[in-house]
Backbone bond lengths (Angstrom), bond angles and torsions (degrees), N, CA, C in turn:
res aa  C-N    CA-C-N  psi(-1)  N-CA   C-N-CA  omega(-1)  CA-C   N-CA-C  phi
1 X - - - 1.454 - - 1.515 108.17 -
2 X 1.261 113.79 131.99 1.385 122.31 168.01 1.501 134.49 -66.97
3 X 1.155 113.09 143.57 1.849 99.06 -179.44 0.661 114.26 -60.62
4 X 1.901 145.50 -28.31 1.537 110.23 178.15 1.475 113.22 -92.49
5 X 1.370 117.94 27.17 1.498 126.60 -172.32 1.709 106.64 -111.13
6 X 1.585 106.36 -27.04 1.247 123.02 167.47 1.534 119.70 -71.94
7 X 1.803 97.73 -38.77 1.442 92.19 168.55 1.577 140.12 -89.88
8 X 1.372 102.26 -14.87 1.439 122.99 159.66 1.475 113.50 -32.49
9 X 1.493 101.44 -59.65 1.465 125.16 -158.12 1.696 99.40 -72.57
10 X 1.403 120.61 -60.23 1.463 116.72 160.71 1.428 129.27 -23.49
11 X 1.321 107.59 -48.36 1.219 127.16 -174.31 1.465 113.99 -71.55
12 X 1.283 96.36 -45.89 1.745 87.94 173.52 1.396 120.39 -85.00
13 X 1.184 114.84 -4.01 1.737 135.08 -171.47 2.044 81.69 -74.21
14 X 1.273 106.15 -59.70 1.272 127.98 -153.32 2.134 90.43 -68.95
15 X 0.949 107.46 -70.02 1.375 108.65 170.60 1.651 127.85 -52.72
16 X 1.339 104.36 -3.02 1.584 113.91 -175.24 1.504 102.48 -87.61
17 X 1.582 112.07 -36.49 1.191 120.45 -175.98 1.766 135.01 -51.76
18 X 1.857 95.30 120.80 1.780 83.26 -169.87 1.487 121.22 -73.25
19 X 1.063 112.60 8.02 1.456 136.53 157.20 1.436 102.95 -31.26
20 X 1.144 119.11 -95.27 1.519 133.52 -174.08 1.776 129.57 -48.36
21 X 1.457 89.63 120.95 1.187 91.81 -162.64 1.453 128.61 -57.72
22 X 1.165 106.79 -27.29 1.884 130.84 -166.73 1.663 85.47 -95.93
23 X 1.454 115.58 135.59 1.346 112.39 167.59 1.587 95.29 -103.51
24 X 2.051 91.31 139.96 1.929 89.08 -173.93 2.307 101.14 -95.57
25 X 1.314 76.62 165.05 1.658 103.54 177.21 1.555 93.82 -48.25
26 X 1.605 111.59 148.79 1.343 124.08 161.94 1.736 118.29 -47.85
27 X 1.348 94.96 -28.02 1.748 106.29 -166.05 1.591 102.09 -112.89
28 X 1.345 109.46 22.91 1.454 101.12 173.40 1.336 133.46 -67.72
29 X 1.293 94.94 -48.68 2.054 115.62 163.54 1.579 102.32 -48.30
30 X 1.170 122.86 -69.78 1.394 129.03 -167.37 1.937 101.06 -51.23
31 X 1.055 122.28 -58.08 1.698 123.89 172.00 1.735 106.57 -52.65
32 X 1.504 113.34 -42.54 1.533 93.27 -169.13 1.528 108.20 -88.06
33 X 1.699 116.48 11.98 1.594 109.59 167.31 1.232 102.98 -124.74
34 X 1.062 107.09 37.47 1.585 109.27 169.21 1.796 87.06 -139.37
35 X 0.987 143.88 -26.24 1.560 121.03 152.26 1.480 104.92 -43.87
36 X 1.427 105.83 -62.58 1.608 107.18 -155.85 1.386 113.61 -60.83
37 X 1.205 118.22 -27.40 1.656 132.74 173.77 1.847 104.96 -45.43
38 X 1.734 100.45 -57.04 1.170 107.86 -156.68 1.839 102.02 -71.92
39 X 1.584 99.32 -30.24 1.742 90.24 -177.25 1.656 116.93 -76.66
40 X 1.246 97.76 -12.08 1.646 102.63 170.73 1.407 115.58 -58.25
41 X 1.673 89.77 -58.17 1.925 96.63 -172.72 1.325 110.37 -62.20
42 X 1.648 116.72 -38.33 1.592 106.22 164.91 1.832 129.74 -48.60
43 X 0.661 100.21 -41.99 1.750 125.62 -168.41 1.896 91.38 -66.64
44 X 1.307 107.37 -38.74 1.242 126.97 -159.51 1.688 96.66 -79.13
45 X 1.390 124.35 -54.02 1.389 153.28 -159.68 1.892 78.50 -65.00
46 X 1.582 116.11 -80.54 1.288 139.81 -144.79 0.910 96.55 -68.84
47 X 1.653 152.64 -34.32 1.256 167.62 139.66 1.700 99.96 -32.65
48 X 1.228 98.33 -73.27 2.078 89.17 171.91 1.230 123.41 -29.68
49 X 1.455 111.48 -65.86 1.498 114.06 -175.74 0.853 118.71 -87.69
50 X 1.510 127.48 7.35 1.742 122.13 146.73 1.256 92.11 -52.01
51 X 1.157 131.06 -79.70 1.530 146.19 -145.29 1.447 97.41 -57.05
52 X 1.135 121.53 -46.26 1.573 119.48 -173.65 1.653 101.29 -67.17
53 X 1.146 137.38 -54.15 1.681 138.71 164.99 1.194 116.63 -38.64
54 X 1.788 109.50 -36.01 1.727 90.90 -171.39 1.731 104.27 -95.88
55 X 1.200 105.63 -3.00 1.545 116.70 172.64 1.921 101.09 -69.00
56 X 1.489 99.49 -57.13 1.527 108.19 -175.29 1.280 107.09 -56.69
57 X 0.987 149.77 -47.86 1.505 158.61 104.16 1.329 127.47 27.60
58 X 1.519 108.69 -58.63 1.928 89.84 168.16 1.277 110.98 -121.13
59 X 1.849 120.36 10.21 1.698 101.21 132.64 1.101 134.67 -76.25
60 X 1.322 107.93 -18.33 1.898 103.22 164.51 1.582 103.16 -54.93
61 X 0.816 79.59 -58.85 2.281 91.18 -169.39 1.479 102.12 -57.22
62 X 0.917 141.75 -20.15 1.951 150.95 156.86 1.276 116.54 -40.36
63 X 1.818 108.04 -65.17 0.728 127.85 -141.87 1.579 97.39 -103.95
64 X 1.704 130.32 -23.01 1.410 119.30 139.92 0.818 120.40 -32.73
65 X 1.770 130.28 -54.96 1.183 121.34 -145.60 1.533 116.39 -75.47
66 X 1.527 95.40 -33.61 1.370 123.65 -154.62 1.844 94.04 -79.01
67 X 1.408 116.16 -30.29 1.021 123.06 -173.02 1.935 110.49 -78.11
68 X 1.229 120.83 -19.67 1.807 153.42 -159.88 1.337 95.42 -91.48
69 X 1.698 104.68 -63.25 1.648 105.03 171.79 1.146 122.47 -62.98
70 X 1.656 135.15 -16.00 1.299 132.40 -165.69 1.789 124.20 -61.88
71 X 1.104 77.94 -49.15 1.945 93.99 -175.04 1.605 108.18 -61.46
72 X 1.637 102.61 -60.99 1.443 86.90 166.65 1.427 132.98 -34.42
73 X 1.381 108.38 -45.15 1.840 107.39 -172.35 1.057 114.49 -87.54
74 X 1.488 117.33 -19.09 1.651 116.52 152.04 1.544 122.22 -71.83
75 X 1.041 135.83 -19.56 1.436 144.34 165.73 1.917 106.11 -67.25
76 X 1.018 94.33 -64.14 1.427 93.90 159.83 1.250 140.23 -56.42
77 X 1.291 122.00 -23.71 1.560 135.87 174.38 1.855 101.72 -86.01
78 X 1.478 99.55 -35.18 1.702 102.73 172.40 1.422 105.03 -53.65
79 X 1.784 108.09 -84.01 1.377 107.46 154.31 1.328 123.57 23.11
80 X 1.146 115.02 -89.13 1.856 135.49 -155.54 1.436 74.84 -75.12
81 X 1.282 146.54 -56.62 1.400 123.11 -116.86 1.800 81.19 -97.63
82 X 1.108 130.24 -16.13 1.610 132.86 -171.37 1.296 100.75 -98.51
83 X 1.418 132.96 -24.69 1.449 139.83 167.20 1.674 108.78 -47.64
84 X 1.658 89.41 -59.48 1.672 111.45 -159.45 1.438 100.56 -64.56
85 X 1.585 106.20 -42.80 1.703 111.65 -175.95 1.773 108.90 -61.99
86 X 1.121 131.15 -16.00 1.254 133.96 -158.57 1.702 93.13 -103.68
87 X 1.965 103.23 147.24 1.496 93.98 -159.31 1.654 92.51 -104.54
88 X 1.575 89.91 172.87 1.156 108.86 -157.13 1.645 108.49 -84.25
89 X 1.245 114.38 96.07 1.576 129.28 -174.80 1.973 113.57 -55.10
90 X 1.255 120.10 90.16 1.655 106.19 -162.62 2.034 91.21 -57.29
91 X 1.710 88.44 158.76 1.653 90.90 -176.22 1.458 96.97 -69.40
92 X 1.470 135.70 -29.55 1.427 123.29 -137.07 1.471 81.61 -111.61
93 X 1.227 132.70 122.80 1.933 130.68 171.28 1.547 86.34 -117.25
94 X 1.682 100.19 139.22 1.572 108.47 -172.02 2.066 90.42 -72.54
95 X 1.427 115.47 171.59 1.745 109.19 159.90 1.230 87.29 -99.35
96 X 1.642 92.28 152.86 1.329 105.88 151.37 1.660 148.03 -77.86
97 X 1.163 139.43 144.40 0.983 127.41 179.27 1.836 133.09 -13.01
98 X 0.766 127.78 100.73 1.646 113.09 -179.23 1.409 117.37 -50.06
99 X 0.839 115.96 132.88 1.574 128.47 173.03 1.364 129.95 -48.57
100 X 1.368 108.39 -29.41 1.729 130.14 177.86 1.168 106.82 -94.92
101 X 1.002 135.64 -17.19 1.890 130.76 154.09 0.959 109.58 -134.14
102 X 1.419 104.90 116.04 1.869 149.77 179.88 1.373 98.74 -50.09
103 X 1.403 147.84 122.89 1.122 173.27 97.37 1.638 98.03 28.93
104 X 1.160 131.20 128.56 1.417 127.10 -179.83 1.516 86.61 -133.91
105 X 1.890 90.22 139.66 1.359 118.17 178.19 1.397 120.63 -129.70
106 X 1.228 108.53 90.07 1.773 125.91 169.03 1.407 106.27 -11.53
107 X 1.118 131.13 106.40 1.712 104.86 153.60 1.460 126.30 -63.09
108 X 1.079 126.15 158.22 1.340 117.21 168.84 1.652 134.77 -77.14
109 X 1.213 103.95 150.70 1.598 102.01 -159.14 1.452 98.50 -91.05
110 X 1.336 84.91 135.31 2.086 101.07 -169.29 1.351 95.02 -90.46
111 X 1.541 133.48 155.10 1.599 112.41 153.27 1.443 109.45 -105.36
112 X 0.829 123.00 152.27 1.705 113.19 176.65 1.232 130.42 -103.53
113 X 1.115 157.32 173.67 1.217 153.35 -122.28 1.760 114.66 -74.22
114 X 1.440 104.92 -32.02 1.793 130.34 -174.96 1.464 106.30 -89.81
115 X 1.605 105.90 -9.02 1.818 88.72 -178.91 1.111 99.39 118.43
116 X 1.876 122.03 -39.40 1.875 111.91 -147.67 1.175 93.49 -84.21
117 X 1.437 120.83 164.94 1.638 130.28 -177.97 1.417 95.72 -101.41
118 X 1.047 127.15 158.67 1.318 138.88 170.85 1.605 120.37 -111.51
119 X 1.506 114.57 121.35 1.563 119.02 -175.81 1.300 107.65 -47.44
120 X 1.628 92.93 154.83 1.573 93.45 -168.50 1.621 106.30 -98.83
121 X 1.293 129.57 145.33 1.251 158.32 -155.61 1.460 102.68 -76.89
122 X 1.709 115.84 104.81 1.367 105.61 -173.04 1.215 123.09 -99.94
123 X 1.521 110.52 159.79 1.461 125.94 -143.05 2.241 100.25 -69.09
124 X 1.571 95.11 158.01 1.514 78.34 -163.49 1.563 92.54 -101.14
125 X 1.300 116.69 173.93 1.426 123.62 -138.60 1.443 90.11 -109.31
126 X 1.535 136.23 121.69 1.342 136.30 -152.19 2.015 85.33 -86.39
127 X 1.499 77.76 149.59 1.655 117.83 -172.11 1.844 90.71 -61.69
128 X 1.128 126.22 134.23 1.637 135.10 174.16 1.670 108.85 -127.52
129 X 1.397 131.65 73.00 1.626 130.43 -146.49 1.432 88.37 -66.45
130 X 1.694 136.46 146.37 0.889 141.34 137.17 1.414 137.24 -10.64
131 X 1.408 143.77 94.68 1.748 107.33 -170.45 1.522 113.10 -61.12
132 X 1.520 120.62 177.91 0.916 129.56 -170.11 1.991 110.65 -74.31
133 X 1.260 133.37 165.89 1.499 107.41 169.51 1.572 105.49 -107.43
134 X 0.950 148.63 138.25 1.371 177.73 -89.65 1.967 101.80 -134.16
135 X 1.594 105.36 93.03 1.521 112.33 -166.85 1.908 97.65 -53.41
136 X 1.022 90.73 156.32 1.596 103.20 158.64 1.317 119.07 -98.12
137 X 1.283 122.17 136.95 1.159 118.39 171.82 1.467 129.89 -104.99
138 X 1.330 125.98 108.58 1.289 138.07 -176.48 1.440 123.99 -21.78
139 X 1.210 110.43 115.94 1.970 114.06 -172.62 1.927 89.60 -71.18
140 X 1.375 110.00 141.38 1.401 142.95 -169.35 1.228 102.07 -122.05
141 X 1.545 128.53 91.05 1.586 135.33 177.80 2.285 105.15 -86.72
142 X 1.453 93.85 104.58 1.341 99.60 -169.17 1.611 92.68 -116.44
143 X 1.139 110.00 25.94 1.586 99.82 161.90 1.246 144.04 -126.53
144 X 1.314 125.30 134.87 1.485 116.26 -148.48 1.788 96.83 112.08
145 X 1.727 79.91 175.83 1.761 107.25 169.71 1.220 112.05 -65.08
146 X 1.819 117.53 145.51 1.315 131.03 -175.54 1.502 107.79 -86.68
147 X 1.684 132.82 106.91 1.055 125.28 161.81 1.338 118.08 -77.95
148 X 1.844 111.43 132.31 1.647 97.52 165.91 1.601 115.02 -110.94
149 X 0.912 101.06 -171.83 1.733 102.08 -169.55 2.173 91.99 -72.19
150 X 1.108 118.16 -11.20 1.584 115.31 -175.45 1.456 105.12 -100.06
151 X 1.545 114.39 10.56 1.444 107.16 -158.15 1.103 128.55 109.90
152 X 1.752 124.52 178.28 1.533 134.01 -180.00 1.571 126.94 -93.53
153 X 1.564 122.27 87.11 0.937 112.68 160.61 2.282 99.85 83.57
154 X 0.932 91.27 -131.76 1.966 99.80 177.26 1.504 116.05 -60.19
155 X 1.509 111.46 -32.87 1.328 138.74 -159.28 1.436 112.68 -101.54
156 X 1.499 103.51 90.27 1.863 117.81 179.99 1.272 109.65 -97.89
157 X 1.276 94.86 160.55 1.549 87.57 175.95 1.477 111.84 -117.43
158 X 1.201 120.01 171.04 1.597 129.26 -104.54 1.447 135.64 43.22
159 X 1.193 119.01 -7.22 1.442 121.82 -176.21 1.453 90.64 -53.34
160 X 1.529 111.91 151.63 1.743 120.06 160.11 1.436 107.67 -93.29
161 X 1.540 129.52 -177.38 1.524 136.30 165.50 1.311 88.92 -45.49
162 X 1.480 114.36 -97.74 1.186 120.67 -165.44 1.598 126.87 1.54
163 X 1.818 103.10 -69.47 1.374 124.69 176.97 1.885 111.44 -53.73
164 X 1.718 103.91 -22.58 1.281 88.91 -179.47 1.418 106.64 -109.17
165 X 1.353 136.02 7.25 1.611 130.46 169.81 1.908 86.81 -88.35
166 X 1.109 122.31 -46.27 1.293 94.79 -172.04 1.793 121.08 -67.84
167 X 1.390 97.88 4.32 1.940 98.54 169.71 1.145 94.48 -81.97
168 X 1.245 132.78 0.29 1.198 118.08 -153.84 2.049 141.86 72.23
169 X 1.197 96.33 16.43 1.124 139.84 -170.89 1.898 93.15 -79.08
170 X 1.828 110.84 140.70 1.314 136.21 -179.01 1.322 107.66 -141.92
171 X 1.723 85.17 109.11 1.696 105.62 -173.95 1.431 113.93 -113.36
172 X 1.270 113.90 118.00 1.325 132.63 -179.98 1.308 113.85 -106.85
173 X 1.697 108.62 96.79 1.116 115.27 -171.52 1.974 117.15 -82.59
174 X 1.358 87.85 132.73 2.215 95.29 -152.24 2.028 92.56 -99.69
175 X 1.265 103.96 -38.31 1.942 100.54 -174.08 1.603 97.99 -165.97
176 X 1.605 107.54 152.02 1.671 105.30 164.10 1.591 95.33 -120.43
177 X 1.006 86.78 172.47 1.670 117.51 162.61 1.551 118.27 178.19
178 X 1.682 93.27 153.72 1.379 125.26 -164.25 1.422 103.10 18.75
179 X 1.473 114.24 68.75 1.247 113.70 150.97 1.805 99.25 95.55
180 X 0.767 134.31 -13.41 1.448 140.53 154.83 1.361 139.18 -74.86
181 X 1.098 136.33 142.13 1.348 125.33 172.69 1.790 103.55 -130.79
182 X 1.710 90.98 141.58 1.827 99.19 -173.83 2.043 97.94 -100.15
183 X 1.198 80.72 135.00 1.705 73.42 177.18 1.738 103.83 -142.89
184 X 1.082 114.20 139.89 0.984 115.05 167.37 1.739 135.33 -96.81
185 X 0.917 94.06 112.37 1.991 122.24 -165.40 1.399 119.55 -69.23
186 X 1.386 120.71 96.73 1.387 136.52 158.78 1.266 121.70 -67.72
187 X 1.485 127.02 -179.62 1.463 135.82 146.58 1.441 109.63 107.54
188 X 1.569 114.40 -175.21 1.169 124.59 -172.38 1.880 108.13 -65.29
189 X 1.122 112.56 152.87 1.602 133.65 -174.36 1.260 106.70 28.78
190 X 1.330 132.78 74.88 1.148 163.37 -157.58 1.995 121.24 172.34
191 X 1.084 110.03 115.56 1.523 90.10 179.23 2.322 101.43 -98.71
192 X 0.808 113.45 179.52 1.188 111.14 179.65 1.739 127.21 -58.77
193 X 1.223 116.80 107.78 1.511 121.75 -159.67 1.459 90.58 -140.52
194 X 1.541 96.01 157.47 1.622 107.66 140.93 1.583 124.60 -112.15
195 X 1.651 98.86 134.55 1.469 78.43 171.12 1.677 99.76 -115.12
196 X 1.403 97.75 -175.22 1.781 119.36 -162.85 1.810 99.95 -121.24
197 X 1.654 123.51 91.45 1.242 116.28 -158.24 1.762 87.47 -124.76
198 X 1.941 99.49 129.28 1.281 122.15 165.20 0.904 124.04 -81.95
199 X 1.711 124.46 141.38 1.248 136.77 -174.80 1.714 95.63 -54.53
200 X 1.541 117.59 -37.02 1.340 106.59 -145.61 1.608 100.87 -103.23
201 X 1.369 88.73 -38.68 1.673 93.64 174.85 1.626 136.00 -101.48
202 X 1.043 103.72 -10.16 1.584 126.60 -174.77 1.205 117.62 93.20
203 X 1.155 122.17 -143.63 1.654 143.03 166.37 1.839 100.29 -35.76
204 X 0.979 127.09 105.00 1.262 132.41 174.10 1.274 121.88 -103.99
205 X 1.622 132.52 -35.65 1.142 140.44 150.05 1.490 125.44 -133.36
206 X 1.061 137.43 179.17 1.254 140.78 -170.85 1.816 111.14 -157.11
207 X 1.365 114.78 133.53 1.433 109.82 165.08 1.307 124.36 -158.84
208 X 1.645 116.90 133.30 1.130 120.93 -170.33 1.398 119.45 -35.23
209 X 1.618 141.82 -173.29 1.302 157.90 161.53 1.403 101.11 -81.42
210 X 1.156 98.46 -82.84 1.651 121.81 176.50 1.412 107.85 -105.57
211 X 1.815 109.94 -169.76 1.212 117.21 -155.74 1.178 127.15 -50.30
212 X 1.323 150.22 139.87 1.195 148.19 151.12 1.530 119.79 -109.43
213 X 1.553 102.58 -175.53 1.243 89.20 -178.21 2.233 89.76 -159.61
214 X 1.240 112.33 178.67 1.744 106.86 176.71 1.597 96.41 -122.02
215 X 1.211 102.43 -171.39 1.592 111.45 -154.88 1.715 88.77 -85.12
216 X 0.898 145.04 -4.60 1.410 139.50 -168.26 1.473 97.44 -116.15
217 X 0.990 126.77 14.00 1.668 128.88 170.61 1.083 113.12 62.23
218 X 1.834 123.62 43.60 1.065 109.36 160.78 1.863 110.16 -105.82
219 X 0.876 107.60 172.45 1.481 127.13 -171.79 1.347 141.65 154.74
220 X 1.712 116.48 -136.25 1.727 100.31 -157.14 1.881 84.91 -76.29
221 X 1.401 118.34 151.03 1.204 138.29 156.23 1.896 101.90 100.61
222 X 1.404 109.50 -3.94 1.430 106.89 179.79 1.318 108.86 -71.44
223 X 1.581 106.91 133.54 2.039 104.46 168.10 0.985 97.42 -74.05
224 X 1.678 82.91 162.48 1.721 105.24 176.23 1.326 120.98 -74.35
225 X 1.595 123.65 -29.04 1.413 100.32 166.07 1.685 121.69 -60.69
226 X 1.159 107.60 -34.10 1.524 127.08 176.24 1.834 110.26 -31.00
227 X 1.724 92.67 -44.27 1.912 104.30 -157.25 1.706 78.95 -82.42
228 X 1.662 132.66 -55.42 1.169 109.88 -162.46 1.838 135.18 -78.18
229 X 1.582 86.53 3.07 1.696 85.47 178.13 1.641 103.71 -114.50
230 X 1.659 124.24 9.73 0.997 120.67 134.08 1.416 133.44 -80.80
231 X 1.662 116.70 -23.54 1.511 95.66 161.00 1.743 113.48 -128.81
232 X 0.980 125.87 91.70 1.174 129.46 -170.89 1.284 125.17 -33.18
233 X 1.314 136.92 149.84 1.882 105.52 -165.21 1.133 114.47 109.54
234 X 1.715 116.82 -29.35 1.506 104.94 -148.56 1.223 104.27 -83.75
235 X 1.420 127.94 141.61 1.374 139.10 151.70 1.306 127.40 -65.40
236 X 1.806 125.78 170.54 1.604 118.68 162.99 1.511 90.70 -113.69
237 X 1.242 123.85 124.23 1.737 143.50 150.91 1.377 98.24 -81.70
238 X 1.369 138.13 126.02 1.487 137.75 -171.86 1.485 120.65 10.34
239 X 1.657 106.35 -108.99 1.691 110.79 164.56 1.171 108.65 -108.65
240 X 1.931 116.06 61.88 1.300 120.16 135.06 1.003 124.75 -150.28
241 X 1.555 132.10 -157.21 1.498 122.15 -168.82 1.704 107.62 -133.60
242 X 1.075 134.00 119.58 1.251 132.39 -157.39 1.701 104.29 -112.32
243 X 1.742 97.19 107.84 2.061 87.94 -168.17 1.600 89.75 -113.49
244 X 1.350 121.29 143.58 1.080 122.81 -177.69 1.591 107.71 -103.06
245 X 2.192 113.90 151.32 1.117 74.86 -145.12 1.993 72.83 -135.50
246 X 1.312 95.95 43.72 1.467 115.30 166.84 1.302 109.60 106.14
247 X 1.801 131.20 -125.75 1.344 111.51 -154.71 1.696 98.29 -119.22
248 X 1.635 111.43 15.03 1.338 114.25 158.86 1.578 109.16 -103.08
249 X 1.019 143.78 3.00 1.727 128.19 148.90 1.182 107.39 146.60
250 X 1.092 152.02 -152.17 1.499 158.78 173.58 1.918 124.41 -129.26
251 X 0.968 108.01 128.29 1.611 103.05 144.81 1.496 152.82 -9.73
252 X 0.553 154.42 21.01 1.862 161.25 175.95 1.782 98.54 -26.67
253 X 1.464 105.80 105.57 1.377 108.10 169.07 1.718 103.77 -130.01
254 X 1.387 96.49 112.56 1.343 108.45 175.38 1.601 114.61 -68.35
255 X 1.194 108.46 146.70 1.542 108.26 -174.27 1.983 103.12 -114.90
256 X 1.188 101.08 151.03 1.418 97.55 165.14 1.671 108.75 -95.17
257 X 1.479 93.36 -163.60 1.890 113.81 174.97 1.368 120.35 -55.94
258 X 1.856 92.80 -31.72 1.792 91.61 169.16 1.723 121.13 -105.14
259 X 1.211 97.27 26.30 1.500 116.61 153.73 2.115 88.11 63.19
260 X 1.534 103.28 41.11 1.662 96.03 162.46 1.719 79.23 -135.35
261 X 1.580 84.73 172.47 1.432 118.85 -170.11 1.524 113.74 -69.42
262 X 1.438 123.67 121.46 1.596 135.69 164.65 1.332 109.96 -107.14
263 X 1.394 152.80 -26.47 1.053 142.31 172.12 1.595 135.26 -148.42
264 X 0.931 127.14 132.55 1.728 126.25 -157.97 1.222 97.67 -107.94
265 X 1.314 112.00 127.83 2.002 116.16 154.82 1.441 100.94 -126.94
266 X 1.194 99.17 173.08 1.683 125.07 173.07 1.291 95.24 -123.73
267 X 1.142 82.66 145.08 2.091 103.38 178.93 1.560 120.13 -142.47
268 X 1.628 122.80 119.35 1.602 95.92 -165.17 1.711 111.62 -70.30
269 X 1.270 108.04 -172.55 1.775 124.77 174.52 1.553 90.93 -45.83
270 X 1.276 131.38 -75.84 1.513 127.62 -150.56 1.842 103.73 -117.17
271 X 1.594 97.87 82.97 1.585 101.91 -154.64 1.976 103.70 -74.34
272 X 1.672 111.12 -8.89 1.536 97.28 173.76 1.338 118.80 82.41
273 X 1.587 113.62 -111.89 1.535 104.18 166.19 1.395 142.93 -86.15
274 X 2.022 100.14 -19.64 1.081 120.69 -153.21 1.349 94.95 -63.29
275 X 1.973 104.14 148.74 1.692 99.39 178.05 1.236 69.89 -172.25
């Protein structure tokens, strides 16, 4: 017998009773196991889909996890696969030759016709060019008065007296000879000189006080090789150097003891008395 066949029967056992005050419906038993039927299958239903939720429930939660772990083991499978692709470096790499000693290559030994071998042909000894040696650069005497090849400053030569009081020029005549007179020359655009002026020719030479120097930077403290491979030409006149400086006259650079330059004059082509 079944339980709700067992309980049927209770029920009406229980409902038969003259006990009870309320008399029940013919169909009472039959309604109160057919309630109980229906709260079973509910209980039964609600009980299911617990079970179905807590199922839904920790495959969701699975399938996080499983989804959390993924990248890692794909990062890692990348990994390997960029490892594997990368080549295989041997540990031992020969060096290469050094650069500072040239590689020598044996020729090979020929034998020649009798058997004998012939020495082998030695290697030729690489070319090493000299460096260059380090130019000098020419000392440039820029101090003092500017001599030009025409003279000092206001004071040209050929000028007569005359031509030089009207520069305005103050001539203090110091000695003559043979036909010359030395005077020494003051005034505006002029620095202090003497010049040496001919009756016949005028202004014949000219020379600073103190230092001078010419437009090519030679002057006081220039060596003497210095003065002759700047003007080619140049001569030695006792203890000086005479550079000519075309068809207005030459240079006079006195030399000292250490054979460099202490004093510059200009002198024309046909200087007369000057000496």
């Amino acid at each position: 017998m079944s339980e709700p066949e067992d309980l049927e029967q209770r029920l009406r056992a229980l409902l038969a009773d003259d006990r009870l005050a309320v008399s029940p419906t013919e169909d009472a038993a039959s309604v109160i196991v057919a309630g109980a039927r229906r709260r079973r299958r509910r209980q039964r239903v609600l009980t299911s889909a617990a079970g179905a939720a807590c199922v839904l429930a920790v495959v969701s939660a699975g399938l996080v996890v499983i989804q959390l772990r993924t990248p890692p083991a794909a990062t890692d499978f990348t990994a390997e696969r960029a490892a594997s692709a990368q080549p295989t470096v041997p540990s031992s790499v020969p060096e290469p030759p050094s650069s500072a000693e040239p590689t020598q290559v044996q020729a090979p030994v020929e034998s020649s016709e009798h058997g004998t071998a012939e020495p082998p042909v030695p290697p030729a000894h690489p070319h090493h060019p000299k460096p260059a040696s380090p130019q000098t650069t020419p000392t440039r005497a820029a101090s003092g008065a500017l001599v030009t090849a025409d003279g000092l400053g206001a004071v040209k030569l050929g000028m007569t007296e005359q031509q030089l009081a009207d520069q305005g020029m103050k001539l203090t005549a110091v000695k003559e000879s043979a036909g010359c007179t030395y005077y020494d020359v003051s005034g505006a655009g002029v620095p202090a000189a003497t010049a040496v002026v001919s009756q016949d020719n005028g202004v014949v030479a000219v020379k600073p006080d103190g230092a001078a120097h010419t437009p090519e930077g030679v002057g006081d403290g220039t060596p003497k090789d210095q003065v002759t491979s700047t003007y080619p030409g140049t001569s030695e006149s006792g203890s000086a150097l005479v550079s000519p400086t075309g068809d207005q006259g030459a240079y006079h650079f006195t030399l000292n003891s250490d054979g460099a330059v202490q004093a510059v004059e200009v002198r024309a082509k046909t200087p007369d008395c000057a000496g």
